[in-house]
PALODREN-51851 format. One record per residue: x, y, z of N, C-alpha, C, CB in turn; residue in one letter. Coordinates in steps of 0.05 Angstrom, whole numbers, padded with zeros to 5 digits, always signed. Glycine has a CB too. Layout:
PALODREN-51851
XYZXYZXYZXYZA ...
end
This chain:
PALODREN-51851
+01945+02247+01502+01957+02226+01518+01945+02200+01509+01953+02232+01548X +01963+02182+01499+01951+02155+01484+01945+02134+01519+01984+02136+01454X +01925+02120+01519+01933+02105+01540+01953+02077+01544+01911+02100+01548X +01954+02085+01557+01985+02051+01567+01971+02032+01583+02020+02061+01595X +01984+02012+01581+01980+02000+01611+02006+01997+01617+01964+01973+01616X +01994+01996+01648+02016+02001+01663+02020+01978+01686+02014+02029+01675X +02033+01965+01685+02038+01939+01695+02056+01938+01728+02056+01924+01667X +02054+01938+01742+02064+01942+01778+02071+01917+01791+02037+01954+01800X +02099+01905+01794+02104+01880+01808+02103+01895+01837+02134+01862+01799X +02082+01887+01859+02068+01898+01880+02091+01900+01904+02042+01879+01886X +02099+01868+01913+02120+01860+01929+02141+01869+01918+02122+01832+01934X +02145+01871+01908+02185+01879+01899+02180+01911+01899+02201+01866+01856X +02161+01922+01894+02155+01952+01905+02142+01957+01932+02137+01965+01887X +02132+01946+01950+02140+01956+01973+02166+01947+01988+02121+01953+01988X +02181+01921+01970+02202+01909+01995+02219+01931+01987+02219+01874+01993X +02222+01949+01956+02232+01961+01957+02241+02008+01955+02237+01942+01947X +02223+02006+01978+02205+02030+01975+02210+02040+02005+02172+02023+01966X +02222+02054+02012+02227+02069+02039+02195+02078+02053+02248+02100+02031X +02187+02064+02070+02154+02071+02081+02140+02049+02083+02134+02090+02062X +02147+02030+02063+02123+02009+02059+02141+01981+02065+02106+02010+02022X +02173+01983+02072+02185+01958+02080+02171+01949+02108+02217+01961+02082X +02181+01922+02106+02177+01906+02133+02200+01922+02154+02185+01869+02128X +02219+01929+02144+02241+01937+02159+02239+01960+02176+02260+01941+02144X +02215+01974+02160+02203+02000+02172+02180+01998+02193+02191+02017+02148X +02173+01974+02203+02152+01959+02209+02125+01963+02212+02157+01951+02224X +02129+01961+02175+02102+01961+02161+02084+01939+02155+02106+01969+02139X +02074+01935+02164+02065+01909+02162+02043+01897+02133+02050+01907+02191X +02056+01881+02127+02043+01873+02099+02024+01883+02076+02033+01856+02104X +01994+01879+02097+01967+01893+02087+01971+01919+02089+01941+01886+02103X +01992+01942+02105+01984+01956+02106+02004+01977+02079+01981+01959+02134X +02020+01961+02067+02035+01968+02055+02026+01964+02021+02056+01955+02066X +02007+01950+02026+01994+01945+01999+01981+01962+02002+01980+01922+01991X +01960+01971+02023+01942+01991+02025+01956+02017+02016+01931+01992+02053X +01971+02018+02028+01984+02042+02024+02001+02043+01995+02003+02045+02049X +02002+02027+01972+02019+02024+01949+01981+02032+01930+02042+01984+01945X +01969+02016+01938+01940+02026+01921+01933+02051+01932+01912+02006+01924X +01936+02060+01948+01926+02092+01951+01948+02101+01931+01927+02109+01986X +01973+02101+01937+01979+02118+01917+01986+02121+01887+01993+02125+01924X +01977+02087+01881+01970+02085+01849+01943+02105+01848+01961+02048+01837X +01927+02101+01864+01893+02106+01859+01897+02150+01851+01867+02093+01905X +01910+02161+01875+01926+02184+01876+01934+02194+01848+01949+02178+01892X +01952+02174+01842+01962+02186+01810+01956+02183+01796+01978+02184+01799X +01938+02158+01782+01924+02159+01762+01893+02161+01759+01933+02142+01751X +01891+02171+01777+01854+02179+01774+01851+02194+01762+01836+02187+01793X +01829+02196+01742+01823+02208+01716+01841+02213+01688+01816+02229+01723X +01860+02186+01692+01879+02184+01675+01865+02168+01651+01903+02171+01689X +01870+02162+01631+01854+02140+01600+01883+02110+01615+01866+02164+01543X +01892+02111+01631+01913+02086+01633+01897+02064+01646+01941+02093+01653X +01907+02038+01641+01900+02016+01648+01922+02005+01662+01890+02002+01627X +01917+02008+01695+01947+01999+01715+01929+01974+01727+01963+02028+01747X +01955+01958+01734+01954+01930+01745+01976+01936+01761+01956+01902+01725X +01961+01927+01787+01982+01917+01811+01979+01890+01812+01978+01928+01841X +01997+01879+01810+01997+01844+01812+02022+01844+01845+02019+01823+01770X +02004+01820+01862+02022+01807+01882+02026+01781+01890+02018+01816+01900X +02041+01768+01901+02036+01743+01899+02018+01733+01916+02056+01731+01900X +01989+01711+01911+01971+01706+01922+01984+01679+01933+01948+01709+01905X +01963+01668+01950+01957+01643+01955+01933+01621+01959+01965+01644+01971X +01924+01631+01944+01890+01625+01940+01894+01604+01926+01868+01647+01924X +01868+01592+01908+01856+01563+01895+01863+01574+01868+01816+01554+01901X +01847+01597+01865+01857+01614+01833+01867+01640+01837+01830+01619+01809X +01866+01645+01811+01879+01681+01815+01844+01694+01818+01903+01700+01775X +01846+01718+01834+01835+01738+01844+01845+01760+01835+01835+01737+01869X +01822+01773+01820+01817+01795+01824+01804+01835+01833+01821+01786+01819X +01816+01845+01830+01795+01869+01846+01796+01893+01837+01799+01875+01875X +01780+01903+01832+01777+01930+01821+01792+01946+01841+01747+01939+01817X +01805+01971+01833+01812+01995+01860+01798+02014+01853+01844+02008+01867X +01788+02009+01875+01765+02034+01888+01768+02066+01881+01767+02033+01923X +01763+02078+01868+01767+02105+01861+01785+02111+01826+01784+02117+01889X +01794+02084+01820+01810+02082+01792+01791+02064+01768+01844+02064+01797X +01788+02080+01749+01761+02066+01733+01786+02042+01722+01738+02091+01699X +01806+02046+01709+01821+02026+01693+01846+02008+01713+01836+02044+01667X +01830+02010+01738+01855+02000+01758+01857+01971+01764+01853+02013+01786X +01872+01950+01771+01862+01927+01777+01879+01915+01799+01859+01911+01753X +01876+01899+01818+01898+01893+01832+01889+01862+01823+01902+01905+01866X +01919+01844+01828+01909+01821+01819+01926+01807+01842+01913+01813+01787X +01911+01791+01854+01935+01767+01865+01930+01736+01853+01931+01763+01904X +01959+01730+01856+01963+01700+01832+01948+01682+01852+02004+01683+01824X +01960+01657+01839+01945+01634+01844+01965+01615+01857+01930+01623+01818X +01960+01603+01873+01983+01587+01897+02004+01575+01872+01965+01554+01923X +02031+01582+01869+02036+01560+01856+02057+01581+01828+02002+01539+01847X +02041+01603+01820+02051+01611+01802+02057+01639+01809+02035+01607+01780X +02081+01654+01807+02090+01676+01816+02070+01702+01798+02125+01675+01812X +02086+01721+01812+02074+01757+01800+02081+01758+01773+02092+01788+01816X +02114+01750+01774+02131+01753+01751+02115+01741+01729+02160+01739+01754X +02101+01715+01736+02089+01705+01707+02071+01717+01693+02077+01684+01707X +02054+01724+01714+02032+01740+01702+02031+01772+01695+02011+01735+01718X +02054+01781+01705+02058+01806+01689+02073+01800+01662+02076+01828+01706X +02085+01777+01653+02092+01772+01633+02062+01761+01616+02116+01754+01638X +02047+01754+01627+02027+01747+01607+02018+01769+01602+02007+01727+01612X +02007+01782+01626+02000+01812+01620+01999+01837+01598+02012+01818+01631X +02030+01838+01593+02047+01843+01575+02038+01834+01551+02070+01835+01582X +02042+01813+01548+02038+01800+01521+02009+01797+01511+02049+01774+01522X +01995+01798+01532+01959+01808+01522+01956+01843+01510+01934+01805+01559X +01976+01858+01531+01974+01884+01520+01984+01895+01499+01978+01897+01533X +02008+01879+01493+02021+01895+01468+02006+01872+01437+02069+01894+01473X +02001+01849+01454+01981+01838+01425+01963+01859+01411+01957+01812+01434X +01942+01875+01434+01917+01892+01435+01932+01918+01433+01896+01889+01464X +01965+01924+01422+01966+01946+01404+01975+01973+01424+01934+01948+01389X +01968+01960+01453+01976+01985+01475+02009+01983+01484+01955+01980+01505X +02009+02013+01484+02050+02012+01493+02035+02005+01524+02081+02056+01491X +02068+01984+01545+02065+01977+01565+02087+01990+01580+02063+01952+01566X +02082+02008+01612+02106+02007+01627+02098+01986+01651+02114+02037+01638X +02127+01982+01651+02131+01952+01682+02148+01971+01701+02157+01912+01672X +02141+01969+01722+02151+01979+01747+02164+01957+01755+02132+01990+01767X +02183+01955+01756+02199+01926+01769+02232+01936+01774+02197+01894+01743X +02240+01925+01788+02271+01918+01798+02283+01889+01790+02273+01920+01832X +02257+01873+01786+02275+01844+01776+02277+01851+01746+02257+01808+01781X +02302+01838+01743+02320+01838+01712+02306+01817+01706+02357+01834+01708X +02294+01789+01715+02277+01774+01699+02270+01775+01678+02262+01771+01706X +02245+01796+01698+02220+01811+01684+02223+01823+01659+02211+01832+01699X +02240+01852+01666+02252+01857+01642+02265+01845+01626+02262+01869+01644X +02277+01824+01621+02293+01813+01597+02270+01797+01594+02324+01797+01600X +02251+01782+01605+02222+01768+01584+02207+01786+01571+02198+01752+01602X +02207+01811+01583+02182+01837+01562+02199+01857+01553+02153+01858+01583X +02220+01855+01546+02235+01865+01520+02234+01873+01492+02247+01853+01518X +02217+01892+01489+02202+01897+01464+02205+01928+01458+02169+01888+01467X +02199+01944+01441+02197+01958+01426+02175+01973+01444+02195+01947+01399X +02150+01971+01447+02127+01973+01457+02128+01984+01484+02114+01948+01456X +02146+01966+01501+02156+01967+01537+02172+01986+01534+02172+01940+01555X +02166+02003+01564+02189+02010+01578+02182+02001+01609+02195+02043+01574X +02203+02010+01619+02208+01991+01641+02221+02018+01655+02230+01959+01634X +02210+02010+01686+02219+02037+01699+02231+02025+01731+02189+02063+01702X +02255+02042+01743+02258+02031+01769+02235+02037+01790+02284+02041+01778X +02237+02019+01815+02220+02030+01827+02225+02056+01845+02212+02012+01838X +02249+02065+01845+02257+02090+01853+02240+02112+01834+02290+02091+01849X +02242+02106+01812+02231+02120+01794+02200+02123+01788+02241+02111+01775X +02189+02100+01805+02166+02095+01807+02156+02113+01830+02163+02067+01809X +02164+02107+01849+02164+02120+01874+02165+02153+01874+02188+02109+01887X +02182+02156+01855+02184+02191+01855+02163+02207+01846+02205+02201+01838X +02155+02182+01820+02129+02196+01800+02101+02188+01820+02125+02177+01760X +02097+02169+01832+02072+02166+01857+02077+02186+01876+02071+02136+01875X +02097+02196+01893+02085+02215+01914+02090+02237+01898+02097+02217+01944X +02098+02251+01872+02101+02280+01871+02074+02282+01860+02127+02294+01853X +02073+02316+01867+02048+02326+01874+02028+02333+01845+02054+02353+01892X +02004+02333+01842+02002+02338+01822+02004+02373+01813+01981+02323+01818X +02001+02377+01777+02019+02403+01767+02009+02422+01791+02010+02418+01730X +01989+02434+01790+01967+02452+01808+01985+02451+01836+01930+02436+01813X +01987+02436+01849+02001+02437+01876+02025+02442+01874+02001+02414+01892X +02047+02433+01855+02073+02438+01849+02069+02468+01841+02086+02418+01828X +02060+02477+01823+02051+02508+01817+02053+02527+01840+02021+02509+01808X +02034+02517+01854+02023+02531+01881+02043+02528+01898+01998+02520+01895X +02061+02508+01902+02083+02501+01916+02108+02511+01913+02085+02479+01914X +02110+02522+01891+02133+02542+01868+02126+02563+01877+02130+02542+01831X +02102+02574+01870+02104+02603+01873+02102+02607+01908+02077+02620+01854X +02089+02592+01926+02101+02593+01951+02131+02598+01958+02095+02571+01961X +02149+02583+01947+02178+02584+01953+02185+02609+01946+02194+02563+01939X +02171+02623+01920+02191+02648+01905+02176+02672+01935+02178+02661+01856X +02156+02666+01935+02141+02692+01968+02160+02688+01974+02115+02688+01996X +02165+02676+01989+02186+02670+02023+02210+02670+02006+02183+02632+02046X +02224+02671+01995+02247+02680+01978+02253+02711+01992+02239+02680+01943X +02232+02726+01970+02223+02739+01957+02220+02765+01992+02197+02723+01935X +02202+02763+02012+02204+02769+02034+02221+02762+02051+02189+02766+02040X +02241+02746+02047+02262+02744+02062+02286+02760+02056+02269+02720+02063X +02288+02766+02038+02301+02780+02017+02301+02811+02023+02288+02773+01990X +02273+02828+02028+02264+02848+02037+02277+02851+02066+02236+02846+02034X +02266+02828+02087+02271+02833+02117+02303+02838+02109+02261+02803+02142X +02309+02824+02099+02346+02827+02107+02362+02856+02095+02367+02797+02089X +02345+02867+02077+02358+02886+02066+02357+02914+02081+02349+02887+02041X +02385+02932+02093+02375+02951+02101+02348+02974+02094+02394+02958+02101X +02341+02995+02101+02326+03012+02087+02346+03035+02067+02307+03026+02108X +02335+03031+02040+02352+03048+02029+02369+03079+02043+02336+03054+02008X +02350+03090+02050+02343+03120+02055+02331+03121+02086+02321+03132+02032X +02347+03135+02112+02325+03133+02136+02317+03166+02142+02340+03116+02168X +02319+03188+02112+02300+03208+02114+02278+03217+02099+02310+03223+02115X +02263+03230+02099+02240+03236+02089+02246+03257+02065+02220+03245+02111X +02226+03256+02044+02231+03278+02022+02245+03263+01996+02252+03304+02034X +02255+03280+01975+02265+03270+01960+02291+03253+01955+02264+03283+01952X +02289+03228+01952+02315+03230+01954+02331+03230+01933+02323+03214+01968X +02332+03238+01914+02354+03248+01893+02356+03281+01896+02344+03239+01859X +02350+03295+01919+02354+03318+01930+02379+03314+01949+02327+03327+01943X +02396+03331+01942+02414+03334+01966+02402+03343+01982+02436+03348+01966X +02411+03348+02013+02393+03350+02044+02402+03380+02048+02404+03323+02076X +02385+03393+02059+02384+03430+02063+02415+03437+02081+02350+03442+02090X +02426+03416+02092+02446+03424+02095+02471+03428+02075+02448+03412+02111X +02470+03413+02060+02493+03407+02040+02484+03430+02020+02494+03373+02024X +02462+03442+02009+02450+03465+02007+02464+03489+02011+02432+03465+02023X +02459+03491+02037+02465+03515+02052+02451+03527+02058+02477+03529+02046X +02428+03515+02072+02403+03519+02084+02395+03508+02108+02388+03513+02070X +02379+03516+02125+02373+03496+02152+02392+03513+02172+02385+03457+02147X +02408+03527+02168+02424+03538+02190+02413+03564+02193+02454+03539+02184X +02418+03575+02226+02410+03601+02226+02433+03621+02226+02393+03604+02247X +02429+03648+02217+02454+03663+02214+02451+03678+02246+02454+03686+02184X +02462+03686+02254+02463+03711+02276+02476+03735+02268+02478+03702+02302X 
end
């Protein structure tokens, strides 16, 4: 697995993310909180270098390590200059330094400025699907759970072949001509 970076426009993924909208009333911080847990979730102990960028309002840009991700970074801009810019600079620092980049975004902006050979570019639906599914081990464990309960449901419903005892590829002492008494 070569590493990437992986580039996250922050706001345009929770405005557009079922859990983490305002509409859901989620409230801001807690939706960021909740977008870095589950970057931190999926790529821990990954070789990737992810950036969540959001839009700040500070003096300069800020940034911050995430807590539990060695190559993680969250960044917020600087009053004045959007997300979009600086995942475009972003970009262009990483594919200078030789690394393929994915962008998580929904703006077409974005994508038509980091249009390269190098990028791919993913929806955030798509984003979304690959952050909460489970990792292999749990999906595994989660698979062969489903085939049990299949698998025993399958049993309960089926009559019992046979409800007598003995052989049963034996015809029964009656069909024989046995089991009866003579007088």
């Amino acid at each position: 697995m070569h590493p990437r970076t992986i580039l996250i426009d922050g706001y345009n993924v929770t405005r557009n993310t079922r859990g983490l909208r305002p509409e859901d009333g989620v409230a801001l911080v807690t939706a960021r909180e909740n977008l870095l847990h589950m970057v931190r979730t999926k790529f821990r102990g990954t070789p990737h270098r992810v950036s969540v960028v959001f839009d700040g309002d500070g003096e300069r840009e800020v940034t911050y390590a995430i807590k539990g991700l060695a190559g993680g970074q969250c960044i917020f801009t600087q009053r004045g200059i959007s997300a979009d810019e600086v995942i475009v600079r972003l970009h262009d620092e990483a594919v200078s330094g030789g690394f393929p980049v994915v962008i998580c975004t929904n703006d077409l902006e974005i994508r038509d400025k980091t249009a390269t050979s190098e990028t791919s570019h993913i929806s955030v639906a798509q984003a979304t699907q690959a952050l909460n599914a489970p990792d292999k081990y749990t999906a595994k464990r989660m698979k062969h759970a489903a085939y049990v309960r299949r698998q025993s449901e399958a049993v309960e419903d089926d009559p019992p072949s046979h409800s007598r005892k003995g052989n049963p590829r034996r015809a029964p002492k009656k069909s024989r001509g046995r089991g009866e008494r003579r007088s």
